[in-house]
MMTF fields as JSON, N, C-alpha, C and O atoms, coordinates in Angstrom:
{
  "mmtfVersion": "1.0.0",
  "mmtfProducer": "UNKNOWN",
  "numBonds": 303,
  "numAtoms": 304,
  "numGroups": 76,
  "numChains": 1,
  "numModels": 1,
  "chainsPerModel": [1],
  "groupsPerChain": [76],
  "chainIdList": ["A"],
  "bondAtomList": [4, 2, 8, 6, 12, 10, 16, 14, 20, 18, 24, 22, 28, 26, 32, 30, 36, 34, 40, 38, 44, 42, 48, 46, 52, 50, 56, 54, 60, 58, 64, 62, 68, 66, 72, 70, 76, 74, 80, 78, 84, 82, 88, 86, 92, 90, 96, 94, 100, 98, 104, 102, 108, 106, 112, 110, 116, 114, 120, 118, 124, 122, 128, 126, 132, 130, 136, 134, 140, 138, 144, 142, 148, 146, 152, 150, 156, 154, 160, 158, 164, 162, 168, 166, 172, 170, 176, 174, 180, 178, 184, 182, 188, 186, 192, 190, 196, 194, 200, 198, 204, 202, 208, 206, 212, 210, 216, 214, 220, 218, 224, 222, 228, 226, 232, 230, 236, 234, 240, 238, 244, 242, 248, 246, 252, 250, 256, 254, 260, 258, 264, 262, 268, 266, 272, 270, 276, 274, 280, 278, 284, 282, 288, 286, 292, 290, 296, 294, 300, 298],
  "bondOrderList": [1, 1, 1, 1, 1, 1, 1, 1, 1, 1, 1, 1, 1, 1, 1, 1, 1, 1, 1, 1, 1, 1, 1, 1, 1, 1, 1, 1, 1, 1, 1, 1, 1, 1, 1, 1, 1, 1, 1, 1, 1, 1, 1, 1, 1, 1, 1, 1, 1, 1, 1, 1, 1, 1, 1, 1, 1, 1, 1, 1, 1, 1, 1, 1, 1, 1, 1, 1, 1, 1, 1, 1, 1, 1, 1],
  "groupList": [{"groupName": "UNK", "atomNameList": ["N", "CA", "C", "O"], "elementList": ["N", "C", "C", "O"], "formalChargeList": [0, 0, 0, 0], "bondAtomList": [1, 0, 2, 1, 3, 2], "bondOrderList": [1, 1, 2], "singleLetterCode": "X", "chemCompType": "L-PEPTIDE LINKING"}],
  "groupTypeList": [0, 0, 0, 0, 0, 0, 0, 0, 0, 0, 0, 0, 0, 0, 0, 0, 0, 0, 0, 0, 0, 0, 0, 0, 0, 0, 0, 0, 0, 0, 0, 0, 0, 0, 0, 0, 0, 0, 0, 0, 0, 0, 0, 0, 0, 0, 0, 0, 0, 0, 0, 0, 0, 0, 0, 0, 0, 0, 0, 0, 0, 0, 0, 0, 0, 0, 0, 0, 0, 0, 0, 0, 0, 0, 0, 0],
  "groupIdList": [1, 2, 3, 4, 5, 6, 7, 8, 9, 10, 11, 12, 13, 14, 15, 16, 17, 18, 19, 20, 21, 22, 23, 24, 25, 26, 27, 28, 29, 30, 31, 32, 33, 34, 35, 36, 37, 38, 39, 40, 41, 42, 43, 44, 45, 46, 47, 48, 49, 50, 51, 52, 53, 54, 55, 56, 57, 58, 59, 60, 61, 62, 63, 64, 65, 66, 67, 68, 69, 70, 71, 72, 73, 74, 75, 76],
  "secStructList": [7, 7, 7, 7, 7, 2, 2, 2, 2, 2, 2, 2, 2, 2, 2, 6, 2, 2, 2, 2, 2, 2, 2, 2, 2, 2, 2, 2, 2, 2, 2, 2, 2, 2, 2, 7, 1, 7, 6, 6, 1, 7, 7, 7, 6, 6, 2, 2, 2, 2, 6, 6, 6, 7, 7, 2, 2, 2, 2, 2, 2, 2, 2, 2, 2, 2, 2, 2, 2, 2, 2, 2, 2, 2, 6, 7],
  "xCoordList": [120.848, 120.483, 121.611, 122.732, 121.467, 122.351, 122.513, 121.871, 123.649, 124.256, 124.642, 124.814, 124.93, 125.268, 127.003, 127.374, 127.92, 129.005, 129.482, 128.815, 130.697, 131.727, 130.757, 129.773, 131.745, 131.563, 129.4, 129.115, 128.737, 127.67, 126.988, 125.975, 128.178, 127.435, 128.301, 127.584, 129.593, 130.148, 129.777, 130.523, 128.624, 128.274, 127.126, 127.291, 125.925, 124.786, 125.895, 125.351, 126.751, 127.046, 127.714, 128.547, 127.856, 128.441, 127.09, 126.911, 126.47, 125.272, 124.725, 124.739, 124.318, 123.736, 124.684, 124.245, 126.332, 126.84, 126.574, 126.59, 126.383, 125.977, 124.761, 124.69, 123.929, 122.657, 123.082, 122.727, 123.939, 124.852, 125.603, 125.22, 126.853, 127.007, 126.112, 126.577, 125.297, 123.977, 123.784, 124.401, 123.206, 122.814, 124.107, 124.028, 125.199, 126.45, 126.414, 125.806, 126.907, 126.93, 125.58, 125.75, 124.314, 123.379, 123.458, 123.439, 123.601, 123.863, 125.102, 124.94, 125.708, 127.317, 126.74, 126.997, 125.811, 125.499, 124.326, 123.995, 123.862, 122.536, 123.394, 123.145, 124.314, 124.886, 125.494, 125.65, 126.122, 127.465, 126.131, 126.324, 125.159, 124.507, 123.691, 123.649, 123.389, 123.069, 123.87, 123.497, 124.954, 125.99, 126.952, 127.562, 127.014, 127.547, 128.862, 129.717, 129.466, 130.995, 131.192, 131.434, 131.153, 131.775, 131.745, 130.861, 132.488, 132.539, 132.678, 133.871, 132.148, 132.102, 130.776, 130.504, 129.738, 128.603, 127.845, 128.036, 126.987, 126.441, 125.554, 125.345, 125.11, 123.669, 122.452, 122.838, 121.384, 120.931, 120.307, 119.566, 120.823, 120.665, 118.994, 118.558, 118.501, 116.961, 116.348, 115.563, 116.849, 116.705, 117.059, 116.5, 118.174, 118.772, 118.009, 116.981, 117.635, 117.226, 115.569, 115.129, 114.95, 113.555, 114.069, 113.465, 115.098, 115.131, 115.704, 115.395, 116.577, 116.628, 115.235, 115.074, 114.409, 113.372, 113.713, 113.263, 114.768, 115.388, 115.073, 114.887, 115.096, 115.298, 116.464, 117.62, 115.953, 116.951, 118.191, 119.148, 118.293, 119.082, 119.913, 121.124, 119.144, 119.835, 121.229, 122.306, 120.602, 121.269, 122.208, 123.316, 122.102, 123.239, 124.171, 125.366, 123.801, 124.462, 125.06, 126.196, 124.747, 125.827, 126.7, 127.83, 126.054, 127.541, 128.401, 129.497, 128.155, 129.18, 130.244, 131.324, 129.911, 130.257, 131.395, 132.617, 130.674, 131.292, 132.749, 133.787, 132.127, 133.165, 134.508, 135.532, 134.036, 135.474, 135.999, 137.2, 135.478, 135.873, 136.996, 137.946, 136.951, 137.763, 138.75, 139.952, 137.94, 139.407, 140.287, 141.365, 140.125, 140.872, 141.822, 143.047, 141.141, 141.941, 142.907, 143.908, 142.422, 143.362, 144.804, 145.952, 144.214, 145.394, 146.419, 147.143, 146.625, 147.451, 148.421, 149.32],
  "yCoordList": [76.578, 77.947, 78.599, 78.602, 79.044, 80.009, 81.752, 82.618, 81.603, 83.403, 83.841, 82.981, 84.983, 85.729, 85.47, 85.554, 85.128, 85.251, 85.896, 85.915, 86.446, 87.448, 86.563, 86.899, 85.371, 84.538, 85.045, 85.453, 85.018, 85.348, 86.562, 86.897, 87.448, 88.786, 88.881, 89.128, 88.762, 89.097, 88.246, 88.372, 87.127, 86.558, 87.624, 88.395, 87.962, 89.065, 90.287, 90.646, 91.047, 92.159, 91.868, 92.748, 90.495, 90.321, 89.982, 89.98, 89.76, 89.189, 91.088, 91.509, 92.004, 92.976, 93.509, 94.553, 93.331, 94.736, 95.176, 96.352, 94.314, 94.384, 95.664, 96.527, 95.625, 96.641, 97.816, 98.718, 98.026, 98.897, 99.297, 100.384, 98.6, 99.527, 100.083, 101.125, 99.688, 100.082, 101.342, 102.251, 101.691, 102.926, 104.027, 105.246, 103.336, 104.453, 104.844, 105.891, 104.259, 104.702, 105.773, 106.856, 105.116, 106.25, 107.252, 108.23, 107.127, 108.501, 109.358, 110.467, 108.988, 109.806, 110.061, 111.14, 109.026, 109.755, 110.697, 111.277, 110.791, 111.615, 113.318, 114.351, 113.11, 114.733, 115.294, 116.515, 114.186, 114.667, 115.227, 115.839, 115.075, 115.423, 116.769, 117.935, 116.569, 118.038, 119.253, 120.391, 118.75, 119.58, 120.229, 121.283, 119.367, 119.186, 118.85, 119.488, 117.866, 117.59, 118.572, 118.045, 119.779, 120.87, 121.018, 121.497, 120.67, 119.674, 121.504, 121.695, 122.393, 123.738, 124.358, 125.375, 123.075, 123.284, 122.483, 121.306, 123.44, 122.595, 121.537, 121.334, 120.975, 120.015, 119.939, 119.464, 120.326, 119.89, 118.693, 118.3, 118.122, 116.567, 116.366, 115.254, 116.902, 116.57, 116.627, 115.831, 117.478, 117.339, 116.254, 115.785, 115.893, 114.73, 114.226, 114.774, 113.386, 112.234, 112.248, 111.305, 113.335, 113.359, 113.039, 112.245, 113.619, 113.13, 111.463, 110.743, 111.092, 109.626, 108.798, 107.896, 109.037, 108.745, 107.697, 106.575, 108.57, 107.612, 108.52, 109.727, 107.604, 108.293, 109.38, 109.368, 110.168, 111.333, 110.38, 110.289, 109.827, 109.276, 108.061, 107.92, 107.141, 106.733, 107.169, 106.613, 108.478, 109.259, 109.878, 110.039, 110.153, 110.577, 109.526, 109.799, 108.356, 107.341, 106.891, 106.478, 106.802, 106.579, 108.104, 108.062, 109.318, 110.065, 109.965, 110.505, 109.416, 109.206, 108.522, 109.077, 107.01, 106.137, 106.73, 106.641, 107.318, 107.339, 108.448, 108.557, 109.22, 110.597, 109.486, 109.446, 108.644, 107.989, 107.113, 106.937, 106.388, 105.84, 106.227, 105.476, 108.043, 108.775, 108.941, 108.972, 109.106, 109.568, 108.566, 108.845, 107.605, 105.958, 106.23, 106.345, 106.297, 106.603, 107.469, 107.282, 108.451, 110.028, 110.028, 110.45, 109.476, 108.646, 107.674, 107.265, 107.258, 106.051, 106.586, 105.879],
  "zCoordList": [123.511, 123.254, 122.445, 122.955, 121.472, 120.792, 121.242, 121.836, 120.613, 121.271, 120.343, 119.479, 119.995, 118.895, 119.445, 120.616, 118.199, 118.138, 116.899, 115.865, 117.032, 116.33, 114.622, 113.963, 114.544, 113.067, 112.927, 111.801, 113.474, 112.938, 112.824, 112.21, 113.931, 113.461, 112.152, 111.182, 111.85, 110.532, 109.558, 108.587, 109.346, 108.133, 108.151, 107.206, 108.959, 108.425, 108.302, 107.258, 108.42, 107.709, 106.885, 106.67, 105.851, 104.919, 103.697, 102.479, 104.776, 103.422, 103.2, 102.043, 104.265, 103.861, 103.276, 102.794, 102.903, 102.416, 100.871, 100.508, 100.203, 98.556, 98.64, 97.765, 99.716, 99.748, 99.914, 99.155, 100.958, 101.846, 100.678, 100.244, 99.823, 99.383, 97.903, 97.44, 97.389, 96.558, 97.306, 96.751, 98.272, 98.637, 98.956, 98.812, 99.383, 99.344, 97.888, 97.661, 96.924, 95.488, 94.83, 94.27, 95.088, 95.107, 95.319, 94.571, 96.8, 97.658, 96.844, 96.335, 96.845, 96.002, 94.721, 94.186, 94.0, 92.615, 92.557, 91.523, 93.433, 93.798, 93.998, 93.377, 94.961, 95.365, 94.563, 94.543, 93.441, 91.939, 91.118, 90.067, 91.465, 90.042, 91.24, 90.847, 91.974, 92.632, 93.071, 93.358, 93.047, 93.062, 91.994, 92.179, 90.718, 89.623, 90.104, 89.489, 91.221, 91.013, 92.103, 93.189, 92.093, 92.906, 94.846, 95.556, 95.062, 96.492, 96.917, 97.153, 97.027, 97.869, 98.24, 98.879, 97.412, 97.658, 99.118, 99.421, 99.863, 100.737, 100.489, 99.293, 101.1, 100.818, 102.265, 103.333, 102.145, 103.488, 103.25, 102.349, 104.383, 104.578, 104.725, 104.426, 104.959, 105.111, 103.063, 102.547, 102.56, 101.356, 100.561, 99.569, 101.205, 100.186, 100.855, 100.457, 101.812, 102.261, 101.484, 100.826, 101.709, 100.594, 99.17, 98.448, 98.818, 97.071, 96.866, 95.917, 97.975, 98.283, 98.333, 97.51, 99.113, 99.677, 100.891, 101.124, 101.634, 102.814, 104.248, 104.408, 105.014, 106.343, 106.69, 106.268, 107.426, 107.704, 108.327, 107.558, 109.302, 110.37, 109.217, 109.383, 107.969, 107.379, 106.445, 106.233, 106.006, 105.088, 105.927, 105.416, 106.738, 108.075, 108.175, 108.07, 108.366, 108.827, 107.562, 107.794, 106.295, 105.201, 104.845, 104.359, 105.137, 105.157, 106.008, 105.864, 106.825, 108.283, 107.549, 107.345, 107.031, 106.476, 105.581, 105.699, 104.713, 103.132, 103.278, 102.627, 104.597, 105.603, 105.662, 104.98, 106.751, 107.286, 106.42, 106.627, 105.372, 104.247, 103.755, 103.535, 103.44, 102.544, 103.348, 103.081, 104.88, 105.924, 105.818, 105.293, 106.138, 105.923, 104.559, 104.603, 103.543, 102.507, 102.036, 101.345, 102.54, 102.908, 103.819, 103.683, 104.573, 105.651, 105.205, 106.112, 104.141, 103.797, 103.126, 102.669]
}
């Protein structure tokens, strides 16, 4: 019987990340152009996710992402 181990959950989030990050980059080029660049503007997330044509909870879940990304980076 097989079990999920570490080595196979990190080969499937290595095969999905090419998708993963496809939709981060979207997402970021979708808000630069609704926003024009100007990071003082809001966005409601239910909007973006209709002009995505993504799930609310997805589009949540890659700003989460793309949030702590920068924090990580900000931090160094």
């Amino acid at each position: 019987m097989h079990g999920n181990t570490r080595k196979g959950i990190l080969e499937v989030e290595e095969e999905n990340k090419p998708e993963k990050e496809g939709i981060m980059r979207a997402l970021l080029s979708k808000i630069m152009e609704l926003t024009s660049a100007d990071r003082s503007i809001f966005i409601n997330i239910d909007a973006l996710a209709g002009k995505m044509n993504m799930m609310r909870y997805e589009t949540f879940d890659a700003l989460n992402f793309l949030h702590g990304r920068w924090s990580c980076k900000d931090s160094l």
